[in-house]
C-alpha positions as CSV (number, residue, x, y, z in Angstrom):
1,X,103.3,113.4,22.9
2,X,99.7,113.4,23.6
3,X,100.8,110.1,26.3
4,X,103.3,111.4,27.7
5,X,101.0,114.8,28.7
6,X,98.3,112.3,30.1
7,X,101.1,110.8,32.2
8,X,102.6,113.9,33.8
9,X,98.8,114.9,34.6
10,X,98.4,111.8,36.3
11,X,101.3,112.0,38.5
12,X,100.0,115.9,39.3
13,X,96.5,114.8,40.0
14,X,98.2,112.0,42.3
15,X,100.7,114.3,43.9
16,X,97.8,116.6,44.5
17,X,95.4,113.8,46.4
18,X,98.6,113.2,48.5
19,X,99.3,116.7,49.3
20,X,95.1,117.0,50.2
21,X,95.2,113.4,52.6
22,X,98.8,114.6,54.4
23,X,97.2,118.2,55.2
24,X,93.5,116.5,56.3
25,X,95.8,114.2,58.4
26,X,98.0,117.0,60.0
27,X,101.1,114.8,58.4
28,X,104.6,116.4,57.5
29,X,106.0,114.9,54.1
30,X,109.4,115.3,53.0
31,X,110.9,113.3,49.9
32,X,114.8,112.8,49.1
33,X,116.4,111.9,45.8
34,X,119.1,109.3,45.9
35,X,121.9,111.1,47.3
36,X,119.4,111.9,50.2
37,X,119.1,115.2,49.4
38,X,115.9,116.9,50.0
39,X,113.3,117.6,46.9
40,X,109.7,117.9,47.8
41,X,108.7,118.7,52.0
42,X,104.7,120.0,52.9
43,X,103.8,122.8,55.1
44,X,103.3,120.9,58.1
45,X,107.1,119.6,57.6
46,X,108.4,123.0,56.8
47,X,106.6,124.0,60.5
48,X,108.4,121.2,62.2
49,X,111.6,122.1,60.8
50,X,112.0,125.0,60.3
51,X,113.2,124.8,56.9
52,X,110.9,126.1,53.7
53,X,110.3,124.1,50.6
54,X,112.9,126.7,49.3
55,X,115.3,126.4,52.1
56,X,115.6,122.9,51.8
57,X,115.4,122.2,48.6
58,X,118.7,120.5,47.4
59,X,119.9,120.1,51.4
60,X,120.5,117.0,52.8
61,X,118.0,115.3,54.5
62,X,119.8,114.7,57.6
63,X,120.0,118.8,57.5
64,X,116.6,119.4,57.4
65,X,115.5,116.6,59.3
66,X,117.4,117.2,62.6
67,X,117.3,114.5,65.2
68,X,117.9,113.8,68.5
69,X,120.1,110.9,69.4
70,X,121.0,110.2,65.8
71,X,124.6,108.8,65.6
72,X,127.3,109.8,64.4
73,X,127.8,107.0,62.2
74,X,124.5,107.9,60.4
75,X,125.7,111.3,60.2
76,X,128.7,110.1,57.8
77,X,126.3,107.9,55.6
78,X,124.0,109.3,53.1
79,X,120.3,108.7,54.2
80,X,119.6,106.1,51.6
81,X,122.3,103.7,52.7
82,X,121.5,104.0,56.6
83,X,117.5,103.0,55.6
84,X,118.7,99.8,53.7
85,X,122.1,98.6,55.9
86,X,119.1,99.2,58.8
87,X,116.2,97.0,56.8
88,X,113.8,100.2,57.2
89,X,109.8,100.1,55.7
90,X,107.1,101.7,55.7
91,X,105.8,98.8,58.5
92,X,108.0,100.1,61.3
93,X,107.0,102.9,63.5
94,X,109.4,105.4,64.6
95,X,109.3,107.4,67.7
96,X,111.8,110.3,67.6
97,X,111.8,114.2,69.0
98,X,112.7,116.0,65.7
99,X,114.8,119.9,66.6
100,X,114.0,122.7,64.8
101,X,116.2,125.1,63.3
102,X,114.9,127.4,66.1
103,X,115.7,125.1,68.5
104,X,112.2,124.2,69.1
105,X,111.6,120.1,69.6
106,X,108.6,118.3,68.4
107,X,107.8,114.5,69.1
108,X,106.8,112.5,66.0
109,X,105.6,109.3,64.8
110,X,107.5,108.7,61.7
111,X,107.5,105.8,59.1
112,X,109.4,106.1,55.8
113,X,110.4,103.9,52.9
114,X,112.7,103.8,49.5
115,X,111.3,104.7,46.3
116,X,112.3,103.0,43.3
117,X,111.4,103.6,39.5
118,X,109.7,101.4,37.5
119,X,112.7,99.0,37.1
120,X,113.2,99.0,40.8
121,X,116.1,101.3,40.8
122,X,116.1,103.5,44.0
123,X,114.5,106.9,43.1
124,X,115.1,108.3,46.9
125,X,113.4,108.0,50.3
126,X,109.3,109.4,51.5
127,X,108.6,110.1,54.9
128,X,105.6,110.8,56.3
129,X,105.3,111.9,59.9
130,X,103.0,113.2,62.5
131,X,103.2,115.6,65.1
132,X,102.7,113.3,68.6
133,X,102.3,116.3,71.3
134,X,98.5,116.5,70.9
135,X,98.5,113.1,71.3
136,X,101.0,112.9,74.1
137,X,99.3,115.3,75.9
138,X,96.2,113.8,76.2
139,X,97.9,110.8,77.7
140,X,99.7,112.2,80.3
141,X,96.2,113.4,81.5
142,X,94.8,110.7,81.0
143,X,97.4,109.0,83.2
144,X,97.2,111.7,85.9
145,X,93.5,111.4,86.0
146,X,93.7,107.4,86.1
147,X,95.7,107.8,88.9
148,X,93.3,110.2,90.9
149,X,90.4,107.6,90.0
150,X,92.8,104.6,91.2
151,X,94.5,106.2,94.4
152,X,90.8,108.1,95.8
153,X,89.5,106.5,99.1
154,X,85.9,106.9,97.5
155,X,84.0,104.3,94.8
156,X,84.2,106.2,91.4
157,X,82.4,104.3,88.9
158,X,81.8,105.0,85.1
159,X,78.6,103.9,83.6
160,X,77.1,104.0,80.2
161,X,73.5,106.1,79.9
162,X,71.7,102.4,79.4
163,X,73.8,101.6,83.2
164,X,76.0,99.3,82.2
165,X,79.9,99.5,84.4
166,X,82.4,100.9,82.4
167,X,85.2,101.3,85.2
168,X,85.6,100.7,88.9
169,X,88.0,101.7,91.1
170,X,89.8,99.8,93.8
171,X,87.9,101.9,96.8
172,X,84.8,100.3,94.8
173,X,85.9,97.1,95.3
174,X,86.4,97.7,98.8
175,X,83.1,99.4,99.5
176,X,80.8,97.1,97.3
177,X,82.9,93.9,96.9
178,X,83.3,93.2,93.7
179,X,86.0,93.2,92.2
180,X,86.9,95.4,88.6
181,X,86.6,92.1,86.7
182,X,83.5,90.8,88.2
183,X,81.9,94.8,87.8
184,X,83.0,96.2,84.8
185,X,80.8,95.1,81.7
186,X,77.7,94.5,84.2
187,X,74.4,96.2,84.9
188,X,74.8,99.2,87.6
189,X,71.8,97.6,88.9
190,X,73.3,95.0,91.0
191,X,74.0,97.3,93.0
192,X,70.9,99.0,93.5
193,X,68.1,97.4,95.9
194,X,64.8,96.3,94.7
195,X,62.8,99.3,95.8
196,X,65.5,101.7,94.8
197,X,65.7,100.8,90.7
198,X,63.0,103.9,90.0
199,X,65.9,106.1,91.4
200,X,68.3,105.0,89.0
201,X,66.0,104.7,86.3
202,X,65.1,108.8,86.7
203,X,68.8,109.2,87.1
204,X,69.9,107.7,83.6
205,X,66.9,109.6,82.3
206,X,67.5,112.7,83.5
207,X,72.0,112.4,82.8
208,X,70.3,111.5,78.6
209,X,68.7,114.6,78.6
210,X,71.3,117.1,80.1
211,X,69.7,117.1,82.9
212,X,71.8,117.9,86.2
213,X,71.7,115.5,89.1
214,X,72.2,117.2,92.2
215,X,74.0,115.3,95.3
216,X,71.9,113.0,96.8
217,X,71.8,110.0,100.0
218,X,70.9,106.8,99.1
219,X,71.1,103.1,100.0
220,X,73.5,100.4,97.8
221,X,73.9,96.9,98.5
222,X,76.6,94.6,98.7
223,X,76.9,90.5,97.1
224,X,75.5,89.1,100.3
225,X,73.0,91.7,100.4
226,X,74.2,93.9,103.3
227,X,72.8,97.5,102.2
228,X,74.9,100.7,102.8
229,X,74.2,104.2,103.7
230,X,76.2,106.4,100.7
231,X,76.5,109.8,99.8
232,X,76.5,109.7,95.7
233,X,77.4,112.8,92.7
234,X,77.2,112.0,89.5
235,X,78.6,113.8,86.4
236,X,78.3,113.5,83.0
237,X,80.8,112.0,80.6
238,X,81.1,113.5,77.2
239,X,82.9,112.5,73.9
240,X,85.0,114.6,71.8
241,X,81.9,116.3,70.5
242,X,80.5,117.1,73.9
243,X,77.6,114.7,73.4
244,X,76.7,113.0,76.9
245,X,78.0,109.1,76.8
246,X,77.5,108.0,80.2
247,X,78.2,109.1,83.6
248,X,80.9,108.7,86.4
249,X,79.4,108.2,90.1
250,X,81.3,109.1,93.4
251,X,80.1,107.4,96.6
252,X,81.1,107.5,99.6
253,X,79.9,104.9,102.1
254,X,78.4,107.6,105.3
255,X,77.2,103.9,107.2
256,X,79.1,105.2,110.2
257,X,77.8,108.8,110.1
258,X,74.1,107.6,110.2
259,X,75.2,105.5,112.9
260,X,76.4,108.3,114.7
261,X,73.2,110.4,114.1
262,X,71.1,107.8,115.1
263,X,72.9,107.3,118.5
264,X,72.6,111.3,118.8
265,X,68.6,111.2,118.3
266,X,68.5,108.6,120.5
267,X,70.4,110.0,123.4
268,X,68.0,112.8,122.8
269,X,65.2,110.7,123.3
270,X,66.3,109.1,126.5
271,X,67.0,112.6,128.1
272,X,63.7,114.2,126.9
273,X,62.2,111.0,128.8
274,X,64.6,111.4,132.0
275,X,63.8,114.9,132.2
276,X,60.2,114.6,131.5
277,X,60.0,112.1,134.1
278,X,61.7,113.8,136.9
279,X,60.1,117.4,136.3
280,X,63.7,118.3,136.8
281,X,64.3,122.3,136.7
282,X,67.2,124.5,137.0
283,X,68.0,127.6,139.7
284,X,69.3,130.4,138.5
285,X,71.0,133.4,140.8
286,X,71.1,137.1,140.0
287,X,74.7,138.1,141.4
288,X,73.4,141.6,141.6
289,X,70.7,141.7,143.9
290,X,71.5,137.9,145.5
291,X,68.0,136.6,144.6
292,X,67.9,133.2,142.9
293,X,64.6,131.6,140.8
294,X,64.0,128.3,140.2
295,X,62.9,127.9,136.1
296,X,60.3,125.6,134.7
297,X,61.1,122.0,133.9
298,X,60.4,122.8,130.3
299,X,63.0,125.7,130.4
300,X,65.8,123.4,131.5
301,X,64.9,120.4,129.9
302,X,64.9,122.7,125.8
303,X,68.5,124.0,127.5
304,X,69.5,120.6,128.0
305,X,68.2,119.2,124.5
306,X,69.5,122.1,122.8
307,X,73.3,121.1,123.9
308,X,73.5,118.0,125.2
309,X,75.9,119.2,127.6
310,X,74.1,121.2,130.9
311,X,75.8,124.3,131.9
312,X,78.3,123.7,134.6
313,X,76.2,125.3,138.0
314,X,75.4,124.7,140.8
315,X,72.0,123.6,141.4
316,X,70.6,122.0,144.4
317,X,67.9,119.1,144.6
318,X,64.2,120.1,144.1
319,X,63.9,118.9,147.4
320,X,66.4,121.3,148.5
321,X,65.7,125.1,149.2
322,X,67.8,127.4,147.5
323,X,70.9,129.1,149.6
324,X,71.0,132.4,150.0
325,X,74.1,134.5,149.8
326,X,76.8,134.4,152.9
């Protein structure tokens, strides 16, 4: 008697460690007798269903558990034949939307076996199954966000805090040359010229601290050592406990818009030097009273500067008096 007592404790204190993992786990549970008929479910299961531990107790399985795309055939068989004429274990993974009695569908991940008594008899079926739409979720974002990274036109590169390449885009292979293989897994510092490494350096230190890094110009370089003009932002990348893991880095190549400036200043300086040298200065007529003024040099040459496009006037040569009205 006193065997028998230890024995059904046992199986409590095991059925209780079970019922503890499935609920740290998130995992529905639902066990069937041998007819397939439902005996013992967990909260989480009874949420995906539906169905209570009351409800279902004593229902078939194929009841409780509604399905999408389960046959017809299946329908007809009880549970327990359709699991061995279809060779299921506990080693295959099942992906299937499970309906609610509401109506409601959830996608699982399900794996499920026979159980069998000491003599190998079948005792019924256990399922265990979890609850993929977290999961899935995260995924399709992580897709969508994959394919911002991939399709952008500017360099986004992931990095760890010590600077080793963690992921690189296509435009970074573009802009730098490398390609992903020949980038990822390297030091960031191959692409950083000599004289720049403090910059990076400071960056890393300041991205492990939680420091911000504001936008900022700087100069990259390529394999054959050309060296680029990019506009860089950096943010931090965090893990599911927000703890800062590394960093992803947006440049944008901005060679052509120094190029542009440069050509701008010196334009500039070639008309400061024109006007300099020619004393050149500007008439200007009151339409009121008819009287025109020559300005200074000066005047007209900080006009000029200050558009690079002269006012449309007329205005004669210095050497020229000025007409009067007609």
């Amino acid at each position: 008697m006193g065997r028998r007592r230890s024995a059904e404790q046992h199986v409590a204190e095991v059925e209780q460690n079970l019922a503890v993992t499935l609920a740290s786990m998130e995992a529905g549970f639902i066990a069937t007798d041998a007819q397939g008929r439902v005996t013992r479910m967990n909260a989480v299961a009874a949420r995906v269903t539906g169905w209570t531990q009351q409800q279902a107790g004593g229902q078939s399985l194929w009841t409780v558990f509604d399905r999408e795309d389960r046959s017809a055939e299946a329908l007809a068989m009880n549970p327990i034949e359709v699991m061995q004429a279809q060779g299921v274990t506990v080693d295959r993974v099942h992906q299937v939307v499970a309906i609610g009695r509401d109506g409601n569908r959830t996608a699982l991940e399900v794996k499920a076996d026979l159980t069998r008594t000491d003599d190998g008899t079948v005792r019924g079926l256990a399922m265990v199954f979890r609850d993929m739409t977290p999961i899935n979720r995260v995924e399709a974002e992580r897709a969508r966000l994959a394919a911002i990274v991939a399709s952008s036109n500017d360099a986004i590169i992931g990095k760890t805090l010590d600077g080793r390449i963690t992921s690189w885009n296509q435009a970074a292979q573009d802009l730098f040359g490398y390609s992903a293989d020949q980038a990822i897994g390297q030091p960031v510092q191959m692409l950083i010229p000599a004289e720049r490494e403090i910059e990076e350096m400071r960056i890393l230190s300041d991205l492990a601290q939680g420091r911000t890094v504001p936008p900022f110009d700087t100069v990259r370089q390529t394999p054959d050592g050309r060296r680029l003009a990019v506009s860089v932002t950096i943010s931090p990348i965090r893990d599911a406990q927000g703890r800062i893991v590394g960093a992803s880095k947006i440049a944008r190549d901005v060679s052509a818009q120094r190029r542009s400036e440069a050509a701008l200043r010196e334009g500039e300086a070639r008309l400061r030097f024109v006007l300099d040298s020619a004393q050149l200065g500007a008439w200007d007529m009151n339409l009121g009273t008819g009287i025109a003024h020559r300005s200074r040099a000066s005047c007209w040459r900080r006009a000029a500067l200050g558009s690079m496009s002269p006012p449309m006037r007329s205005r004669p040569s210095p050497a020229s008096p000025a007409a009067g009205p007609t």
